[in-house]
Jmol script that loads the backbone (N, CA, C; Angstrom):
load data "model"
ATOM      1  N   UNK A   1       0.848  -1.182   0.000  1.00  0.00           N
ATOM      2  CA  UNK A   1       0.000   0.000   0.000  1.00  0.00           C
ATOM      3  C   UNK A   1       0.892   1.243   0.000  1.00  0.00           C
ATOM      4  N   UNK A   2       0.697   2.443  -0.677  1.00  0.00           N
ATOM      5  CA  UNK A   2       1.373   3.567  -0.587  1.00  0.00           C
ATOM      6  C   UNK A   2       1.226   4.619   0.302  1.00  0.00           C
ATOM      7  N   UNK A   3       2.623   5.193   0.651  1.00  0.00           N
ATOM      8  CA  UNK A   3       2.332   5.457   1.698  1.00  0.00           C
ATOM      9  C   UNK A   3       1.739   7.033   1.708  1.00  0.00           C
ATOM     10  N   UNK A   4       1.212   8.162   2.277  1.00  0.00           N
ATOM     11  CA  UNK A   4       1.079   9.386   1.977  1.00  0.00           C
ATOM     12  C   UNK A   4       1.976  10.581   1.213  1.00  0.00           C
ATOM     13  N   UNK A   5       2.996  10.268   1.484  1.00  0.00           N
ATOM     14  CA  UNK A   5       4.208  10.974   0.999  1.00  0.00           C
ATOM     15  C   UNK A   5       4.280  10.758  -0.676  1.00  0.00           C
ATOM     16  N   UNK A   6       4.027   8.849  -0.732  1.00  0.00           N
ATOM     17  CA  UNK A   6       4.197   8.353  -2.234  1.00  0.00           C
ATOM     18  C   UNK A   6       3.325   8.620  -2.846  1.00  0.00           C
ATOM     19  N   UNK A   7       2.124   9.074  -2.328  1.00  0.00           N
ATOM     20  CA  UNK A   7       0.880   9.453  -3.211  1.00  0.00           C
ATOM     21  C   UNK A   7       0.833  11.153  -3.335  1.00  0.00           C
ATOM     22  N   UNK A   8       1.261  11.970  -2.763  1.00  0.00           N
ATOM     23  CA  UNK A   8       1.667  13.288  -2.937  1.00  0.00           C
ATOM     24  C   UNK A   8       2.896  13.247  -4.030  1.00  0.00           C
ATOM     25  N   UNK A   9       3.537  12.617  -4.364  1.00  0.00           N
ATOM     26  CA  UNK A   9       4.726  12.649  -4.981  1.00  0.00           C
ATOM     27  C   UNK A   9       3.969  12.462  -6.626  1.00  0.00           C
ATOM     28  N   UNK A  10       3.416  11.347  -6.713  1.00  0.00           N
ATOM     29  CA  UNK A  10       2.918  10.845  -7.342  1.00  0.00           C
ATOM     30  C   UNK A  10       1.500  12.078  -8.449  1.00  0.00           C
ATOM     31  N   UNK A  11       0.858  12.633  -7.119  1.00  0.00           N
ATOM     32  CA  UNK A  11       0.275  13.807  -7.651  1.00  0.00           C
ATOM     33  C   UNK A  11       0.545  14.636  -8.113  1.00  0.00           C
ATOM     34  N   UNK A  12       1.630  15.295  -7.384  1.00  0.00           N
ATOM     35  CA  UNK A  12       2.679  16.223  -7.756  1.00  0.00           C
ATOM     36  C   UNK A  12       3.043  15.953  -9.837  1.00  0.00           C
ATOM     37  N   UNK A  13       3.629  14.560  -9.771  1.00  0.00           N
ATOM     38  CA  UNK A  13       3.606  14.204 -11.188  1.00  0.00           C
ATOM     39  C   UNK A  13       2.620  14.517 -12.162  1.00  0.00           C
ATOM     40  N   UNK A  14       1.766  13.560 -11.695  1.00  0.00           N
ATOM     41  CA  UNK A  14       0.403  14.124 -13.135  1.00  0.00           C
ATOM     42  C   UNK A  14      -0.353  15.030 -13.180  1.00  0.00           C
ATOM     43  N   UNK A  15      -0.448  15.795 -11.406  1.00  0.00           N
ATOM     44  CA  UNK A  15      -0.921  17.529 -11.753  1.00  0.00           C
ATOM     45  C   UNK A  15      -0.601  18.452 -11.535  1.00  0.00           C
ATOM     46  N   UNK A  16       0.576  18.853 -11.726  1.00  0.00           N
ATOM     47  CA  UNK A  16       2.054  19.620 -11.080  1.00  0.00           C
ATOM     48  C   UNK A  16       1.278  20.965 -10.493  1.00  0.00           C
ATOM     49  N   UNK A  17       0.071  21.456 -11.817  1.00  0.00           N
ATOM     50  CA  UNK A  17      -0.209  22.942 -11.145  1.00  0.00           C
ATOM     51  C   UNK A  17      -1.699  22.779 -10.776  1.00  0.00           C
ATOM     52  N   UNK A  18      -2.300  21.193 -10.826  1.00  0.00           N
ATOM     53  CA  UNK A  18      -3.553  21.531  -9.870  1.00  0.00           C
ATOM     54  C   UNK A  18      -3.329  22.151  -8.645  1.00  0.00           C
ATOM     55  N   UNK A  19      -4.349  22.738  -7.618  1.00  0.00           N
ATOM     56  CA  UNK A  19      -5.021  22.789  -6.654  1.00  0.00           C
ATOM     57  C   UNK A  19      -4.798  21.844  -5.386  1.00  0.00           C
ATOM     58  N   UNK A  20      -3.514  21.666  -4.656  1.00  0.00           N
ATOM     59  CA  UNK A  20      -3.439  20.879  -3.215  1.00  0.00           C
ATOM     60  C   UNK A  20      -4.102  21.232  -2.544  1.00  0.00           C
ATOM     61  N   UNK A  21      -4.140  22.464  -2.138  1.00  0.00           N
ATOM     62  CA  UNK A  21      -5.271  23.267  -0.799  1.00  0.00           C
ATOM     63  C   UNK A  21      -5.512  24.741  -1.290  1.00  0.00           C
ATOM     64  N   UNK A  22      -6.397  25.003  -0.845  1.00  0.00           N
ATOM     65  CA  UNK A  22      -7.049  26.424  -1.168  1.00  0.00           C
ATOM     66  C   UNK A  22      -7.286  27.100  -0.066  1.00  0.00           C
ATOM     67  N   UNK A  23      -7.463  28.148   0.700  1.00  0.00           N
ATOM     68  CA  UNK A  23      -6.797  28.873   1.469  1.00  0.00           C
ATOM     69  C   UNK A  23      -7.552  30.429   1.184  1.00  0.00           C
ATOM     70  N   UNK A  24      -7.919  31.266   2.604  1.00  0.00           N
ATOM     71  CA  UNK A  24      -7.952  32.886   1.936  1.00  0.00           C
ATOM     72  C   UNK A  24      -6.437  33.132   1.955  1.00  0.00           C
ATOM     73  N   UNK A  25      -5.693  32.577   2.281  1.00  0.00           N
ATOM     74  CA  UNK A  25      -3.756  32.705   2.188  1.00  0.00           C
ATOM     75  C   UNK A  25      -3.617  32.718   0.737  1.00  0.00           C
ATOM     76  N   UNK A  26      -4.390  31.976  -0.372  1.00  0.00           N
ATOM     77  CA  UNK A  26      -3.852  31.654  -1.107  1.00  0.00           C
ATOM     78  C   UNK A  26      -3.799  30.136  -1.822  1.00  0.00           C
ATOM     79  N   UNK A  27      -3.703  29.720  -3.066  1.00  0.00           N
ATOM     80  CA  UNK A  27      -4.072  28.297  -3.076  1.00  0.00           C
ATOM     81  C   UNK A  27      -2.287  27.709  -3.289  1.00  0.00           C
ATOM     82  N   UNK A  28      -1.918  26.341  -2.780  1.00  0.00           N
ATOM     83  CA  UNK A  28      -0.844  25.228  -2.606  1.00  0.00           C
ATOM     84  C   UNK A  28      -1.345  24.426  -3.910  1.00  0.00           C
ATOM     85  N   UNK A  29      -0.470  24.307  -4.978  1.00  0.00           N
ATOM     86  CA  UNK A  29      -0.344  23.641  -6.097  1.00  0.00           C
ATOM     87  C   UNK A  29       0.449  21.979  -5.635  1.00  0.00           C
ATOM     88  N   UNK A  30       0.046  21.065  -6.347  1.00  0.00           N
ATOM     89  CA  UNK A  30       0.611  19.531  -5.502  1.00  0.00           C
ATOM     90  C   UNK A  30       2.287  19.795  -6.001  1.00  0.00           C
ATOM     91  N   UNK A  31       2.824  20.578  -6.841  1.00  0.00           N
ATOM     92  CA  UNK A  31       4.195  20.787  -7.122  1.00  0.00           C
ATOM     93  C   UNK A  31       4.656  21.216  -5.966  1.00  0.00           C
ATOM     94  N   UNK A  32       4.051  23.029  -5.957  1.00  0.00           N
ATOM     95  CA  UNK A  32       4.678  23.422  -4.444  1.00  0.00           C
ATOM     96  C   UNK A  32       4.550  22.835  -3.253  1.00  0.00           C
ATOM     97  N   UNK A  33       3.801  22.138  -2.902  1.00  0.00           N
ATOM     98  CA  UNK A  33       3.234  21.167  -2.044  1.00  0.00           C
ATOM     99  C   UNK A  33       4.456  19.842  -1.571  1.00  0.00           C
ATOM    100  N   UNK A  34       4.478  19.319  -2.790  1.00  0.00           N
ATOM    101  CA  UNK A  34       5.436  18.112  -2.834  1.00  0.00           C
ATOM    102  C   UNK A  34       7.115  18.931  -2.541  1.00  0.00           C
ATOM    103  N   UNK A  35       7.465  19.542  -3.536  1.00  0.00           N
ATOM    104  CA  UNK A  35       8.633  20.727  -3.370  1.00  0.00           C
ATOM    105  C   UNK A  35       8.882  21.170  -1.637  1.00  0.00           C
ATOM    106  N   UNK A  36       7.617  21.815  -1.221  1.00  0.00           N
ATOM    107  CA  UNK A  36       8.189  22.326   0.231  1.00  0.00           C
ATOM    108  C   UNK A  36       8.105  21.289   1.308  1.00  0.00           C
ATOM    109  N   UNK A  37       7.262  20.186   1.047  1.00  0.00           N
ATOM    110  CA  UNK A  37       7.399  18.862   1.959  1.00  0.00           C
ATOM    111  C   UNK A  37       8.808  18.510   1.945  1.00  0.00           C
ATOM    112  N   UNK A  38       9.459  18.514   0.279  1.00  0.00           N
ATOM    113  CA  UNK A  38      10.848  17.511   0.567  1.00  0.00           C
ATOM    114  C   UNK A  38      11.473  18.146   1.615  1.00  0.00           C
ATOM    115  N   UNK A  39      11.613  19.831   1.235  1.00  0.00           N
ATOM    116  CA  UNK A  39      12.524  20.477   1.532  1.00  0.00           C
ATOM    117  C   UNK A  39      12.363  20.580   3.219  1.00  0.00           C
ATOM    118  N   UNK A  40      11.157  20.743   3.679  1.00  0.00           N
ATOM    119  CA  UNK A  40      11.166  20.001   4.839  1.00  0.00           C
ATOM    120  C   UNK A  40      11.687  18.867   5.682  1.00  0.00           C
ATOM    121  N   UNK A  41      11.456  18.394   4.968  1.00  0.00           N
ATOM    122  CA  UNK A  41      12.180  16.641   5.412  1.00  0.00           C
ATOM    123  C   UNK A  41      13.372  16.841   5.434  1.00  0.00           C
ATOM    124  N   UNK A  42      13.985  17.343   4.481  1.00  0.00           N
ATOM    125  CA  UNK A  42      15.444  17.416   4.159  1.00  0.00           C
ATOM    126  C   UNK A  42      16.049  18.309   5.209  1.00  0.00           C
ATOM    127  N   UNK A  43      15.437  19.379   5.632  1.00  0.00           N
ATOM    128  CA  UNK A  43      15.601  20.141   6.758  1.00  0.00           C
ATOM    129  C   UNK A  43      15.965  19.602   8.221  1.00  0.00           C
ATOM    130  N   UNK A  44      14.871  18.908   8.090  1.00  0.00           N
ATOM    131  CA  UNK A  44      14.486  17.793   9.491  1.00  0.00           C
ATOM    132  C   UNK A  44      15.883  17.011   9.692  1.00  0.00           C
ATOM    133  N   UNK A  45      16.472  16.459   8.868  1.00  0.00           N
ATOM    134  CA  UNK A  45      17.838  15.089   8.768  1.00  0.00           C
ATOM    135  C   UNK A  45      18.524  16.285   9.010  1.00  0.00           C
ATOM    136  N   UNK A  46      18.998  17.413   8.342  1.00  0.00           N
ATOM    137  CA  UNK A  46      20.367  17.966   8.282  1.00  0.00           C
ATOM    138  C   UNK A  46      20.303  18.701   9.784  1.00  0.00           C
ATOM    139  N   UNK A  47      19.286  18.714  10.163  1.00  0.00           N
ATOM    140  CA  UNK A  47      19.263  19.233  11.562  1.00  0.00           C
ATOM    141  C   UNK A  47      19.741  18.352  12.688  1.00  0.00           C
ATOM    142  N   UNK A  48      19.653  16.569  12.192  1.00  0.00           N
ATOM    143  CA  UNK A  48      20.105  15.381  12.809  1.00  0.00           C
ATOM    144  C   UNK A  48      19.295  15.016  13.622  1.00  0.00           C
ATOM    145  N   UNK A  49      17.292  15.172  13.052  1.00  0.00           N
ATOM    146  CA  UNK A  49      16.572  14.853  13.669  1.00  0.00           C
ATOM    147  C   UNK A  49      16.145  13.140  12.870  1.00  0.00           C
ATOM    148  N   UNK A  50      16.271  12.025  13.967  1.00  0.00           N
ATOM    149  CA  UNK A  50      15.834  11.004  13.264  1.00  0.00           C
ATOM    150  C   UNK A  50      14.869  10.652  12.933  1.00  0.00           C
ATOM    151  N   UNK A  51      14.037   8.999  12.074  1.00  0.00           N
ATOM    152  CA  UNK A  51      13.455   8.680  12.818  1.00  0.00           C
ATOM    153  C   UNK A  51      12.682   8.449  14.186  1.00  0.00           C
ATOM    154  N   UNK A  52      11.692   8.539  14.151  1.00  0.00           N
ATOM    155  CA  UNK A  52      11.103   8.393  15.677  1.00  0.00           C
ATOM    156  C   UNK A  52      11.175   9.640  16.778  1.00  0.00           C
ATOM    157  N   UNK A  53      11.497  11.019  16.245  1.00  0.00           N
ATOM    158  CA  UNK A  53      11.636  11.981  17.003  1.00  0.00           C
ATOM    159  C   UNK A  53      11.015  12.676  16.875  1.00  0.00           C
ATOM    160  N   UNK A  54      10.491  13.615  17.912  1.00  0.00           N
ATOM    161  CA  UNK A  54       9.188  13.904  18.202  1.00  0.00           C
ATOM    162  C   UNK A  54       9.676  15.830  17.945  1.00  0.00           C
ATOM    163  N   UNK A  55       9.128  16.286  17.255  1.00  0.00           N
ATOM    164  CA  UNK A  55       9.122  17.974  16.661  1.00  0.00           C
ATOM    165  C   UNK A  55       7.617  18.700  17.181  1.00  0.00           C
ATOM    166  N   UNK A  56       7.921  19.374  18.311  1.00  0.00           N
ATOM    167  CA  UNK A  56       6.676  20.477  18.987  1.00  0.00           C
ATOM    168  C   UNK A  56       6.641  21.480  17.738  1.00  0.00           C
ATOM    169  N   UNK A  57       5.690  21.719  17.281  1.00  0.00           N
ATOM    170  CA  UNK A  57       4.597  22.488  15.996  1.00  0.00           C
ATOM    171  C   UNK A  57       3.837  23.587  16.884  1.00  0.00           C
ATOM    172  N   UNK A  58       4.136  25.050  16.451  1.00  0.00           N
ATOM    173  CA  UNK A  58       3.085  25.615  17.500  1.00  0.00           C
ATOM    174  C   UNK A  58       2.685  27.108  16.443  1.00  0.00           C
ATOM    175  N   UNK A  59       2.008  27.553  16.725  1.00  0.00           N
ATOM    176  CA  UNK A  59       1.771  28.641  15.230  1.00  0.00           C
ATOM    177  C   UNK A  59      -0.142  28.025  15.676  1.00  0.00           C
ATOM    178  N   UNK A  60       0.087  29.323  14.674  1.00  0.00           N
ATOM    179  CA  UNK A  60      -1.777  29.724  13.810  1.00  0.00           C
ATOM    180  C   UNK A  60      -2.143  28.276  12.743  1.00  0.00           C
ATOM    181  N   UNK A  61      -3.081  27.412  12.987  1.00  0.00           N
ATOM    182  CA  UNK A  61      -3.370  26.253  11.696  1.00  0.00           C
ATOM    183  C   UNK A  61      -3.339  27.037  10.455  1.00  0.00           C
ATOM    184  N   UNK A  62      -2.880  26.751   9.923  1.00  0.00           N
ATOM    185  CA  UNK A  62      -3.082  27.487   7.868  1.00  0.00           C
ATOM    186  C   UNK A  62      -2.579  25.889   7.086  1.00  0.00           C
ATOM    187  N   UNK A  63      -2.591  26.619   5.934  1.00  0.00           N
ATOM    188  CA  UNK A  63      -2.443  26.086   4.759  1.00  0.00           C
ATOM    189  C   UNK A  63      -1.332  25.424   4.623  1.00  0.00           C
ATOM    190  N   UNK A  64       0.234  26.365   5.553  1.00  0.00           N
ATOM    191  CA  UNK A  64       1.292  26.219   5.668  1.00  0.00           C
ATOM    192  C   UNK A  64       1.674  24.683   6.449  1.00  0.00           C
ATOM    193  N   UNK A  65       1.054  24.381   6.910  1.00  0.00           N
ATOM    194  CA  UNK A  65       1.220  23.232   7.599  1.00  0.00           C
ATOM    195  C   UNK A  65       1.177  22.116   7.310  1.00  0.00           C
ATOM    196  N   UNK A  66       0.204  21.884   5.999  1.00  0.00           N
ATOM    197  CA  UNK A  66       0.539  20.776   5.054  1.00  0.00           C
ATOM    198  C   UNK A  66       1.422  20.057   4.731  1.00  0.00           C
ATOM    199  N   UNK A  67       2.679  20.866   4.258  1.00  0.00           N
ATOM    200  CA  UNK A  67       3.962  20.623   4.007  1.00  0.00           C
ATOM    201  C   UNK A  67       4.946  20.369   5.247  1.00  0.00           C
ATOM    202  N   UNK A  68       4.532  21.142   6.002  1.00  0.00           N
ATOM    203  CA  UNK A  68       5.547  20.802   7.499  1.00  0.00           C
ATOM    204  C   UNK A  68       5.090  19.413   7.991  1.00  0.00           C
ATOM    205  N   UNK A  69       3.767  18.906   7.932  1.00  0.00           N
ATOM    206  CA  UNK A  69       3.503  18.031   8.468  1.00  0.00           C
ATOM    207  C   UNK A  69       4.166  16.834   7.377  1.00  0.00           C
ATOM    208  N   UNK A  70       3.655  16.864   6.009  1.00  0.00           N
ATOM    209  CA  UNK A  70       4.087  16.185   5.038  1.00  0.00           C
ATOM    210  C   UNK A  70       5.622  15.695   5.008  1.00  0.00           C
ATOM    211  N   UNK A  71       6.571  16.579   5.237  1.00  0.00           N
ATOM    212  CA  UNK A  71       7.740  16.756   5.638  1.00  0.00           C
ATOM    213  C   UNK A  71       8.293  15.899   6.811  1.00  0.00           C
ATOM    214  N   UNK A  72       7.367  16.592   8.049  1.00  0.00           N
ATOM    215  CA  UNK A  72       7.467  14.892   8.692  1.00  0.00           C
ATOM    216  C   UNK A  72       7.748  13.745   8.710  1.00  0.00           C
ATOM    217  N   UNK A  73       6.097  13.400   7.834  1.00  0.00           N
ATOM    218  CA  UNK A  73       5.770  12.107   7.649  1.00  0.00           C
ATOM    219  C   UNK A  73       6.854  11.328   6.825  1.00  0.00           C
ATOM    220  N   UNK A  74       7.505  12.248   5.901  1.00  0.00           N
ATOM    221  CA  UNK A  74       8.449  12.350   5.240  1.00  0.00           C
ATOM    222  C   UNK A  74      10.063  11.677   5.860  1.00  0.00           C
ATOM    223  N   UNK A  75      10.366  12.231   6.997  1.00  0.00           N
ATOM    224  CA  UNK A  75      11.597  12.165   7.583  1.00  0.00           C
ATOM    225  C   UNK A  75      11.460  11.333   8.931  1.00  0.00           C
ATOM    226  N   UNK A  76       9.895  10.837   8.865  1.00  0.00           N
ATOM    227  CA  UNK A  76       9.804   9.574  10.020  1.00  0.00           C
ATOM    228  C   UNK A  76       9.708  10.462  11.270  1.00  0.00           C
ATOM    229  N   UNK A  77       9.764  11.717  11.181  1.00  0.00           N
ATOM    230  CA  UNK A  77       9.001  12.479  12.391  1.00  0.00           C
ATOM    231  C   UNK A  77       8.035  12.842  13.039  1.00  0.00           C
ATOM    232  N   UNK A  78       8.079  12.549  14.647  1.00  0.00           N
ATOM    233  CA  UNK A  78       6.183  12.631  14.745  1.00  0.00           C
ATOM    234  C   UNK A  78       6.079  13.989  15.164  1.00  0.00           C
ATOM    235  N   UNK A  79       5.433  14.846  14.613  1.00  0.00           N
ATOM    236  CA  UNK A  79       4.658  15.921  14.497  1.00  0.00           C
ATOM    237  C   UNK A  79       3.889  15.828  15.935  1.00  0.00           C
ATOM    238  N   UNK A  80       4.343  17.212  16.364  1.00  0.00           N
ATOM    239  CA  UNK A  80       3.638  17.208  17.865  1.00  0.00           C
ATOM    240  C   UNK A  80       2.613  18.937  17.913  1.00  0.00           C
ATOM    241  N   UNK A  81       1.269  19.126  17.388  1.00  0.00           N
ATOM    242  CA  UNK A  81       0.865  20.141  17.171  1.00  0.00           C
ATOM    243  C   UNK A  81       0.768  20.562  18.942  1.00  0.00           C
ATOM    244  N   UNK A  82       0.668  21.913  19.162  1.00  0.00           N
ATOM    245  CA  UNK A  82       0.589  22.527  20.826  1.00  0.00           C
ATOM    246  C   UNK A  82      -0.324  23.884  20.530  1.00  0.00           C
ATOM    247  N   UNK A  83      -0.928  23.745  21.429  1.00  0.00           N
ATOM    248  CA  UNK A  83      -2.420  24.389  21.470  1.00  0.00           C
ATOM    249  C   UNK A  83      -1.555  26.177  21.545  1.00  0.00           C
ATOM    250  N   UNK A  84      -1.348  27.240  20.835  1.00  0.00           N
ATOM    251  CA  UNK A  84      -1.161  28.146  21.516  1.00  0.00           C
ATOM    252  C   UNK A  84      -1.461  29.091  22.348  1.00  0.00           C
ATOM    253  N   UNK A  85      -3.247  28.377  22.301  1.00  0.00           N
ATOM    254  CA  UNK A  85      -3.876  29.290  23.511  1.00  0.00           C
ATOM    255  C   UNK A  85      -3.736  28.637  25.083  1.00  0.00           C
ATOM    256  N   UNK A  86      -2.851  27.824  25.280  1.00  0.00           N
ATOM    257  CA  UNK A  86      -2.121  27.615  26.395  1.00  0.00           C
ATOM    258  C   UNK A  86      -1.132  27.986  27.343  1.00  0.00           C
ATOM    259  N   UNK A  87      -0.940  28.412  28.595  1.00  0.00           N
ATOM    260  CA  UNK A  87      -0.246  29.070  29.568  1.00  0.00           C
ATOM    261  C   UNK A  87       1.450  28.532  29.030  1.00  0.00           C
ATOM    262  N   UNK A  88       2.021  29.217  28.884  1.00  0.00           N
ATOM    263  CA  UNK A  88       3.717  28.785  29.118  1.00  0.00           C
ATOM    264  C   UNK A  88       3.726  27.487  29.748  1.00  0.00           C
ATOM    265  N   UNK A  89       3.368  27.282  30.842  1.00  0.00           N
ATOM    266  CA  UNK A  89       3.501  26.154  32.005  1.00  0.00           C
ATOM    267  C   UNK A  89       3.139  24.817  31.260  1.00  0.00           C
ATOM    268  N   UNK A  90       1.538  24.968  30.700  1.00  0.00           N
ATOM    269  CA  UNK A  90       1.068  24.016  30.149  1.00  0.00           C
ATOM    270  C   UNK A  90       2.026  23.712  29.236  1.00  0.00           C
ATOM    271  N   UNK A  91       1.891  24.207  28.470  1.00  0.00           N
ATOM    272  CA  UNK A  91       2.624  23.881  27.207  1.00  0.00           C
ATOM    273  C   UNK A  91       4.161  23.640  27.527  1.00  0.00           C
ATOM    274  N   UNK A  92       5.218  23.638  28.187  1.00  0.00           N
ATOM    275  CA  UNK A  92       6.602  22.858  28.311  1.00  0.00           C
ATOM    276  C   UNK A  92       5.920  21.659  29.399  1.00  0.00           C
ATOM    277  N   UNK A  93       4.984  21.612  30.042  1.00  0.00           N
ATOM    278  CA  UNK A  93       4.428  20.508  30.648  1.00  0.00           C
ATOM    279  C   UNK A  93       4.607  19.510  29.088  1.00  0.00           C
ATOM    280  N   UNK A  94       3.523  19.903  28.381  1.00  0.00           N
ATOM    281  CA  UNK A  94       3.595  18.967  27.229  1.00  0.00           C
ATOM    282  C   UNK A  94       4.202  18.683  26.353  1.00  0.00           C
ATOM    283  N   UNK A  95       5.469  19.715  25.748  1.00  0.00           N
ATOM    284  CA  UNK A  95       6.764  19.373  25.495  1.00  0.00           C
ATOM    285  C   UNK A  95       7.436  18.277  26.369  1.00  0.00           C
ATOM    286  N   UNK A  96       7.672  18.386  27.800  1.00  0.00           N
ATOM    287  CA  UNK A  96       8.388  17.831  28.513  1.00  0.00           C
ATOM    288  C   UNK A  96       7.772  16.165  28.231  1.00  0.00           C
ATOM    289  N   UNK A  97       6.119  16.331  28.543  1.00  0.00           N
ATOM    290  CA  UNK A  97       5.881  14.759  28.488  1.00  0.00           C
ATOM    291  C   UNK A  97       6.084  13.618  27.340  1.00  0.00           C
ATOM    292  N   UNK A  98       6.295  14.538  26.091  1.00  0.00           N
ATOM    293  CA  UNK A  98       5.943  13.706  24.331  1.00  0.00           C
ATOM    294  C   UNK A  98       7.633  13.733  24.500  1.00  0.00           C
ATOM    295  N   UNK A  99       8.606  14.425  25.334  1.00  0.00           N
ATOM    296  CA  UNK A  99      10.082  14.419  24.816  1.00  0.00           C
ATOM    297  C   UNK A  99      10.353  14.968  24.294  1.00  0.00           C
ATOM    298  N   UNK A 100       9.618  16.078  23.573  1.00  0.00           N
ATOM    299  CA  UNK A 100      10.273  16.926  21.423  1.00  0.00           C
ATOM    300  C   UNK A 100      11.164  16.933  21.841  1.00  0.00           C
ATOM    301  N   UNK A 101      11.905  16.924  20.737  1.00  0.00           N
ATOM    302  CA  UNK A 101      13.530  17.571  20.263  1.00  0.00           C
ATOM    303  C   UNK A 101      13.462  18.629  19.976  1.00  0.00           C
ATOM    304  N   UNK A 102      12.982  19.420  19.571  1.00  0.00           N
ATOM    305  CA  UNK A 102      12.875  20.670  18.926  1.00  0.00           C
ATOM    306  C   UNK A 102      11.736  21.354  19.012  1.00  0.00           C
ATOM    307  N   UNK A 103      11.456  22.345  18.745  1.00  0.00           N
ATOM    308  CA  UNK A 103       9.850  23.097  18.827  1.00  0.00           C
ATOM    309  C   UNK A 103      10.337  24.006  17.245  1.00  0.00           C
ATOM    310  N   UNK A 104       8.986  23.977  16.774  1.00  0.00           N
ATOM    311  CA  UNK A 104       8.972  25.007  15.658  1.00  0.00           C
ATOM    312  C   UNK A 104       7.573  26.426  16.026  1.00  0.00           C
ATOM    313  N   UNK A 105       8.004  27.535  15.475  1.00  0.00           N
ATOM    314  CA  UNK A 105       6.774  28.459  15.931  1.00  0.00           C
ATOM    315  C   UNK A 105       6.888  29.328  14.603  1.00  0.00           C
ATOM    316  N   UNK A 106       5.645  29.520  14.524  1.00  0.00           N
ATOM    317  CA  UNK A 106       5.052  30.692  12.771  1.00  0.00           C
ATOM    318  C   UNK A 106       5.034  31.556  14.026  1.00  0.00           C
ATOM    319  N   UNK A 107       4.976  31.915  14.686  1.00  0.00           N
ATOM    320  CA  UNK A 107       4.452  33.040  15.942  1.00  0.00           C
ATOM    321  C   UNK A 107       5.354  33.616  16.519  1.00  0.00           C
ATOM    322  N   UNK A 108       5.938  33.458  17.130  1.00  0.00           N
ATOM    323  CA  UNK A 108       7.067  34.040  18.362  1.00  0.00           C
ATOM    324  C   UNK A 108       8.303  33.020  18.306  1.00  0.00           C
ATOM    325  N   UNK A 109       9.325  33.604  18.566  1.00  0.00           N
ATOM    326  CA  UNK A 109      10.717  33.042  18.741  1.00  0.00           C
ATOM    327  C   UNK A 109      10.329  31.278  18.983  1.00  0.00           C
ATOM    328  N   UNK A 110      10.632  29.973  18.406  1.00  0.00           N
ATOM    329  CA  UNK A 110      10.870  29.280  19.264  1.00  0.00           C
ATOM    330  C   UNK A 110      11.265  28.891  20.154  1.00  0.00           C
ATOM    331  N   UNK A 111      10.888  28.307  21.606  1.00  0.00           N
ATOM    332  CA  UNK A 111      11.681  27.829  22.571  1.00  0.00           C
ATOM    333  C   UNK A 111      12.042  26.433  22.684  1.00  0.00           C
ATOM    334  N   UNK A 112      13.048  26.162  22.837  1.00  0.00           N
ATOM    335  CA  UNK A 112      13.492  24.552  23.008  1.00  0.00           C
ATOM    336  C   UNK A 112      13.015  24.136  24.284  1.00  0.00           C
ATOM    337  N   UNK A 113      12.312  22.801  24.417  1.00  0.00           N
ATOM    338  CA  UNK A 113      11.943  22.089  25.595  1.00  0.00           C
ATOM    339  C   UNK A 113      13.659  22.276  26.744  1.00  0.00           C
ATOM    340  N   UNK A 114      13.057  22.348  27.968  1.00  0.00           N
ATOM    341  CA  UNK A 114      14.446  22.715  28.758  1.00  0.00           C
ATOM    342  C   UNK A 114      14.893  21.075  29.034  1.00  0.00           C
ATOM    343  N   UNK A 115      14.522  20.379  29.080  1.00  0.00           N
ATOM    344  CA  UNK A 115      15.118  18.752  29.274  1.00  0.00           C
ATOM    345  C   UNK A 115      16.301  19.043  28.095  1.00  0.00           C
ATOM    346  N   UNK A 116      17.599  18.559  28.297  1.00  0.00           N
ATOM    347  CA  UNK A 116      18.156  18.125  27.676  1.00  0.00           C
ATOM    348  C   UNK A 116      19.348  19.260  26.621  1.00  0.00           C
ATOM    349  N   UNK A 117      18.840  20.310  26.918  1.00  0.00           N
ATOM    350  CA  UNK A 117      19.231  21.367  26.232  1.00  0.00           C
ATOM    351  C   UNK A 117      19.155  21.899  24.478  1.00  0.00           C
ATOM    352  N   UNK A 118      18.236  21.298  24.123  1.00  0.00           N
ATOM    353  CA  UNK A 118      17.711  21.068  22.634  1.00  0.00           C
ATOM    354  C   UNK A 118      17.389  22.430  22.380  1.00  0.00           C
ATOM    355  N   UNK A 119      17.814  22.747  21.038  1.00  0.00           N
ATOM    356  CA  UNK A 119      17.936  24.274  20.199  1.00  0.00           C
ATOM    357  C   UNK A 119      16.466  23.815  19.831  1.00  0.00           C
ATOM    358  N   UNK A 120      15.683  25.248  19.607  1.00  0.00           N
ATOM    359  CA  UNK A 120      14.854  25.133  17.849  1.00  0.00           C
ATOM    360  C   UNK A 120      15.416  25.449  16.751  1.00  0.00           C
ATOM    361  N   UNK A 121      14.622  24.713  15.892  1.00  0.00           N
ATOM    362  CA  UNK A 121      15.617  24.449  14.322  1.00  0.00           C
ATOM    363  C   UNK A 121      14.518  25.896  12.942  1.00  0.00           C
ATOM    364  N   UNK A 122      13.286  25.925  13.617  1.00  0.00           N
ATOM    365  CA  UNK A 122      12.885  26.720  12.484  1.00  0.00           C
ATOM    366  C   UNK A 122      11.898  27.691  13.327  1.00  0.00           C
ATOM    367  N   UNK A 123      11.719  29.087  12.541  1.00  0.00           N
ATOM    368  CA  UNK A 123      10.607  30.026  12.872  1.00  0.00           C
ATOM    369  C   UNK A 123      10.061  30.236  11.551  1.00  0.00           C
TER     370      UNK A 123
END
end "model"
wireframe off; spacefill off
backbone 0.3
color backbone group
């Protein structure tokens, strides 16, 4: 069975400039779509995030997230979305419990979970 990534790839092929998502942002073509997933993924490894490692996601839901998540799924990373209408406290509570390696934020500076001394890799 194929997996999500192989069927985006695959789309990407036979409808380079259809319609992935539509958006008042703007509409995601399965090219740009497939394009900013790799480059995601590819992001994810050179950062020396493996398999099986857990990336805190925190930002406004949009359109943009497609690809970050795709990207992921991509680089065997589990995607950890965090509520941002949550207290500071809460939220490294729930960093701390899933483990992330990293935190990403569309919003404000990322902060790295304090276990362990882990940077963030993207804003």
């Amino acid at each position: 069975m194929p997996t999500t990534p192989c069927l985006l790839t695959a789309a990407a092929r036979m409808r380079p400039e259809a319609p992935a998502a539509v958006s008042p942002e703007g509409t995601l073509t399965y090219r740009e779509y497939n394009e900013l997933a790799a480059a995601v993924a590819k992001g994810l490894g050179e950062t020396g995030l493996t398999p099986g490692a857990v990336l805190g996601i925190s930002g406004p839901r949009s359109v943009e997230w497609l690809p970050l998540l795709m990207g992921c799924f991509r680089a065997g990373v589990a995607a950890f979305p965090i509520n941002t209408h949550l207290s500071p406290q809460a939220i490294q509570s729930l960093l701390d419990g899933c483990d992330a390696h990293f935190t990403i934020s569309q919003t404000t500076p990322p902060t790295p979970p304090q276990a362990g001394g882990k940077e963030p890799i993207l804003q």
